[in-house]
Each structure stands twice: as C-alpha cells, then as structure tokens.
N, C-alpha and C positions, 0 to 999 in steps of 0.2 A: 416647328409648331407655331403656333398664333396663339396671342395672347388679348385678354379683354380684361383691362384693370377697372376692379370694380369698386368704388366708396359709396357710405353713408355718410351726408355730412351735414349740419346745422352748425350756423355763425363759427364757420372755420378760417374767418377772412385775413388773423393773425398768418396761419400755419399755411394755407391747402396752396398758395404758388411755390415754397419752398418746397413742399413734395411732390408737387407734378413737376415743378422745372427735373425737379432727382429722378423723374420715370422716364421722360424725352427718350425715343429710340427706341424701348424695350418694348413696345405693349404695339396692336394693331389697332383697337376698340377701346377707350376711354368709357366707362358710363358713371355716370355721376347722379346720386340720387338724395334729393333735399330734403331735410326734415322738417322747413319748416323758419329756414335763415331768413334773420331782419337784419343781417348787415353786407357786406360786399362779396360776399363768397360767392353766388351766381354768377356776378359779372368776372372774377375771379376763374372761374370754369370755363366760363365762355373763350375762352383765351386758348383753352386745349379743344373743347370738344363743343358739339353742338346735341351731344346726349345727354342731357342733363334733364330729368325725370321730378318730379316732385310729388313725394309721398304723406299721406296724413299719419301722422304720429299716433300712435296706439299704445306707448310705454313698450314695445317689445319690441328688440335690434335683432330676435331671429326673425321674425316678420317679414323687417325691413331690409334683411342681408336678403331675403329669402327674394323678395320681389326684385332688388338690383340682381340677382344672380339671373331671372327673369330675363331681362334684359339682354343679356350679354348673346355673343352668334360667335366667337370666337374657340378653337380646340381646348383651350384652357382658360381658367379667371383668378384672376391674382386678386386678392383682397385685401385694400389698404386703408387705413386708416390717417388721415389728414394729418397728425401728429406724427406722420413716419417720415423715414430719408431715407435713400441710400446713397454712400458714399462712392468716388470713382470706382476707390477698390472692387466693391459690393457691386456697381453696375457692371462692371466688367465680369464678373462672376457669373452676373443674372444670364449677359449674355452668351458666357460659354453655355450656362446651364442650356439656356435654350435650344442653339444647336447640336447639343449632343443628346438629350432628355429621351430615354427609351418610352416607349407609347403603351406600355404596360404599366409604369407610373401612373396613379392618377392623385397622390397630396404631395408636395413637396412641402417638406417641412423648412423651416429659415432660420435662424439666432434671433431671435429678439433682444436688444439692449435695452434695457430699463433708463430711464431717468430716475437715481428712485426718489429724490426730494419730491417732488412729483407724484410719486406709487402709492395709489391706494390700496392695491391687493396683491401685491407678489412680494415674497419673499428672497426674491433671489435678483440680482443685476444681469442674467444673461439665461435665455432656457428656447429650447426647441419649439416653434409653434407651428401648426396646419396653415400656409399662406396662398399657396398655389394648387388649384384643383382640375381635373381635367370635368370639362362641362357636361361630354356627356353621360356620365356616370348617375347624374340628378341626385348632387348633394342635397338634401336637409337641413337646414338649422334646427336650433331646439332650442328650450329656455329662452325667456325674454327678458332676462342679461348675462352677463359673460356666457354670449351665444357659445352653442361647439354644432359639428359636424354628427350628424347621428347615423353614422356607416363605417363601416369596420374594412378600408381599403387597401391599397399595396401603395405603401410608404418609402417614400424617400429623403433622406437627411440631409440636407445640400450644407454646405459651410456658408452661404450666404447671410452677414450681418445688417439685420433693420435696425437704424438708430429710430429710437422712441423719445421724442424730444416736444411732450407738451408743455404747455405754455403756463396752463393753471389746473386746479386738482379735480378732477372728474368726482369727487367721492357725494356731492349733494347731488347732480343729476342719479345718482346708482342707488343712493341712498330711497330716494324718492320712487323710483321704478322698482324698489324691493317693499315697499310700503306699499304703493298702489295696486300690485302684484298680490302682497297678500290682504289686503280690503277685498277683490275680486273673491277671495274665499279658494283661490291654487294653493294646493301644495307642492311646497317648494322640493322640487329634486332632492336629494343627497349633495349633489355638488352645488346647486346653488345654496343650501342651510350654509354648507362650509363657507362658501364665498362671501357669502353675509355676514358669516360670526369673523371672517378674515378682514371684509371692510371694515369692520364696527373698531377692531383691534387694530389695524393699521392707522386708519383712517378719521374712526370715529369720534366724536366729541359725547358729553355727556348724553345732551340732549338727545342725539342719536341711538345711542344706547339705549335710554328709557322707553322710548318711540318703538321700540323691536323689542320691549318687554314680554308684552303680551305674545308676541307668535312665536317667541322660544319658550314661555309655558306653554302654550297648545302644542308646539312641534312633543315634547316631553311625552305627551297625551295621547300623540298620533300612532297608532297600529304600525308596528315595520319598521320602525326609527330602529337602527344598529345601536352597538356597547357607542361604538367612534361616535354619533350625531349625540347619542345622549351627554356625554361627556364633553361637548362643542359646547350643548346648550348647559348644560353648569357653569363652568367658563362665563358664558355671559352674562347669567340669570344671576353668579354670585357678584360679578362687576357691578352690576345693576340693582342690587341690594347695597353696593359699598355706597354709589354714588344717593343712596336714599336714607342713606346712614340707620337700615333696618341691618343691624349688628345679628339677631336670630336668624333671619332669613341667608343672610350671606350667610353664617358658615351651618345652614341648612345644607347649601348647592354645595360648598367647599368641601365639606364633611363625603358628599356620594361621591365625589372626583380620588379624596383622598384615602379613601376605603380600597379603593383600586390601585391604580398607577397613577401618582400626583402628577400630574402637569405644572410646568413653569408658570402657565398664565395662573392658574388659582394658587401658587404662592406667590406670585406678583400682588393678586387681589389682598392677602392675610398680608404679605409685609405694606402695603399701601395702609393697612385696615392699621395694626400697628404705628404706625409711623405717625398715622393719625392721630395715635392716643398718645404720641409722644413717649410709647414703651420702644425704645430705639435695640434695647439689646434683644427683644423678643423679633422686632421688624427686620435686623440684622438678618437673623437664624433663616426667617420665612428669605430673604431676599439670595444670603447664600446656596438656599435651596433651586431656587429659583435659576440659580448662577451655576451651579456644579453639579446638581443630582436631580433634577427632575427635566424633560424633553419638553419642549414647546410641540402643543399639537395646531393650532392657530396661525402665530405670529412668532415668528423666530428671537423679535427684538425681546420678548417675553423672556430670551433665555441667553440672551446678552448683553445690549448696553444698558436696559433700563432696569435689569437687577444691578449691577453693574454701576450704574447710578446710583442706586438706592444705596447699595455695602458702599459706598465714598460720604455717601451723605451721612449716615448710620454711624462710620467709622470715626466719622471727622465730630458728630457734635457727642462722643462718648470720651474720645480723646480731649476734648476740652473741658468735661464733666467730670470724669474720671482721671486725675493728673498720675495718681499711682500708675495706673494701667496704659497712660499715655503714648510709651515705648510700643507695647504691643500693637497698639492698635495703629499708631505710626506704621509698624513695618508692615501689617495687614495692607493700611493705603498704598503704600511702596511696591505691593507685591502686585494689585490690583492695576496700577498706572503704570509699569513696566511693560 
C-alpha cells in the first residue's frame, strides 16, 4: 500500500523536524497544511515536501483535517500530529504493517503515549487511537475540536506506539475554540460537553472555569441532555460556585450529583469547600469520600492524588490540633504514604 502522511500545523518550528525526520521511509506523499505559522515551520517543511498548503483558520481542526485529507492521492493517510515520534522499534513496525496490511482494513488504530505533564485531557498514559485510514472510503471529521471520524468501519488494532511528546500545554488554544464555538450559538455534542468539562478539570484554571459558566447552565436547559451530561454539568457549575464563594449555589449543583451516585469530583468540590472554612474534620470525610467510595466521572486525578492530597493535608494539621488524637491520625498519614 501507499501511504500520504497528512498534518495540521501552526508555529510547530520547536517539534515538526523531529517528527518528519521519525516518518523518513514510510509514507510516499507528505502533505502539510498551515494554519497560519509566523515562525520557521514552512521552511521547516520545505525540507521534506513541496506540498505544503495553507489554510485560513476558522477555530474548527475538523474543517482543517477535513481539507488536508483533500489533498492527499495516496491508498491510505496517516494523520499526524507535529507533537508525535516514532521510535526505531515503532518504525519498523509501521513498516511490517505496511507490507502485510489486508485491503479490507480501512482505520488502523496506534498506541498513543501521553506525556501527561503536558495532558490536558486524557486520563490515562497509553490508549488506542484511529491514525491510519484508507482514502477511499471518504472519511469525515466532525466537531471542531477533539475532531473524530464520523463512520463506523472495519478496524484494525496494530501494536504500533506513537510517543506524544509536546513541548507546551495546548489547553488555552482549546479553551478558546470551545468559547468561540459556543458564542457561534453550536451546541456542543455529548462528547464535546465531556471534553470540556474534562479540559476544565484537568487542565483548567479558575478563570477558565468561570468563562464556561454560562454554557453548562444553558447546556442544563438544553432538550436531550442524558442523567451522564447533567451530572458533568453539576461537577462544574458547583466548581464554579466554589470558586465564587456563592456557598448556596454550590451545594445547589452538589445536592442533584449527591441525590444520585456521588462522584469524586463534587466531593473534591465540598472537601475543597470545607478546607476552606478551616472545618478540616468535616473536609477530611468529604475528601476520604472522594478517595475510597465515590468514582470520578470527569478527571480520574478527582479520585486519587488530589483527595489523596487533601486526607495528608487534613490528617497533618488535625494531628497537630488534636495532640490526644495525634496517634491516630499518624497512622492514618502512614497508611495513606505507603
């Protein structure tokens, strides 16, 4: 088969030689499509291909997958992202793949490796992702971020590992393109609500949070929203009361989450809420919650290191309040740092 490696890229001039030098050999058609770079990255490209495209930026990456896909004349299109590697191992792989790859396939799935200091939205350091398509099927993109394929094809799992090794944190470009997105007056997918409420949680700072106030109460409002999104948008809407120190309103949103199945993140919210009023043994209780009996539906860290932090923090300034109790809450810490 032939291959046509297809990128989106803007000011990649850090990363994009380290990952075409890692593609050398494998691919027949390079195409390379610009968003818009004011630093070296063209000249950069120019070094592999002389198809190098440049597109006006419109906030939407399925758009702009969708027009480099355009492009491409090759049996298949590998879609890569400037931030990616692969290693010998991994090329020598790509290239078995190639030679043997039945023509009834048409997505090869890849390993993705996370950097996750780096990770604004994933929860996990390694997961299966859609990398390699046959062209003339006429994929789709959809959503105008964390694009996807919108076709239901004959999939294949290869062992091939992509190292994911950016430089700096994408989460204010995404941040921005899920605002501007919804000013346009879209409603947001199901999977993009989640991805949102997963940026905001991984990723997000206050300010960010408060900024996406407003469209997780309209999303609330919206006809069709499932138990799962309303329960995303409590999650944030009571975050967003904490951070506004409206005390009624957060445990308005807390109160619908914990009528149901508490999630970790809205006991993260109540022991944060606590901790703040300096009630360490009530913060305590919400954070062990947090830690041992409620599921993180968001952000995983919601139901590990950062309760986890909180019972250390909690444990340690009770232990110095309480000298009686001291012991206990010692071996609590002990139990917890093991």
């Amino acid at each position: 088969m032939t291959i046509s490696v297809c990128m989106i890229v803007k000011n990649e001039a850090q990363v994009l030689d380290r990952c075409l030098s890692s593609l050398q050999g494998l691919y027949e058609e390079l195409i390379i499509v610009d968003t818009g770079s004011t630093d070296q990255t063209k000249e950069i490209a120019s070094k592999y291909t002389d198809k190098i495209y440049d597109y006006h930026w419109i906030d939407d990456f399925a758009d702009a997958r969708n027009f480099a896909f355009s492009k491409c004349s090759m049996d298949y299109i590998y879609s890569v992202d400037a931030d990616e590697e692969l290693n010998a191992l991994n090329r020598q792989r790509f290239m078995e793949l190639k030679q043997a790859l039945l023509p009834d396939v048409e997505i090869v799935q890849m390993w993705y490796l996370n950097a996750t200091e780096e990770n604004t939205t994933e929860n996990y350091d390694r997961d299966l992702r859609p990398k390699l398509f046959k062209r003339q099927r006429g994929f789709t993109w959809i959503d105008p971020i964390h694009e996807s394929v919108n076709l239901i094809p004959v999939v294949y799992d290869s062992d091939i590992e992509i190292l994911h090794k950016p430089v700096g944190n994408h989460a204010g470009r995404d941040f921005r393109v899920f605002e501007r997105t919804v000013e346009k007056g879209l409603r947001l997918s199901k999977k993009l609500l989640h991805m949102y409420a997963r940026e905001l949680y991984i990723s997000g700072e206050q300010d960010d949070f408060l900024k996406a106030e407003d469209f997780f109460k309209m999303a609330l409002k919206e006809n069709g929203r499932d138990e799962e999104e309303q329960m995303e948008c409590y999650c944030v809407l009571a975050r967003c009361a904490l951070f506004r120190n409206d005390a009624e309103e957060m445990f308005r949103y807390a109160l619908k989450n914990i009528a149901t199945t508490p999630c970790a993140e809205v006991c993260m919210t109540l022991g944060n809420f606590y901790e703040g009023k300096d009630d360490l043994e009530e913060a305590s209780i919400w954070y062990l919650n947090a830690f041992s009996e409620a599921a993180p539906i968001i952000s995983k860290e919601c139901g590990e290191n950062l309760p986890k932090e909180g019972l250390i923090r909690c444990y340690s300034g009770l232990a110095e309040r309480m000298p009686e109790y001291a012991a206990v809450y010692e071996q609590q810490l002990q139990m917890l740092l093991a």
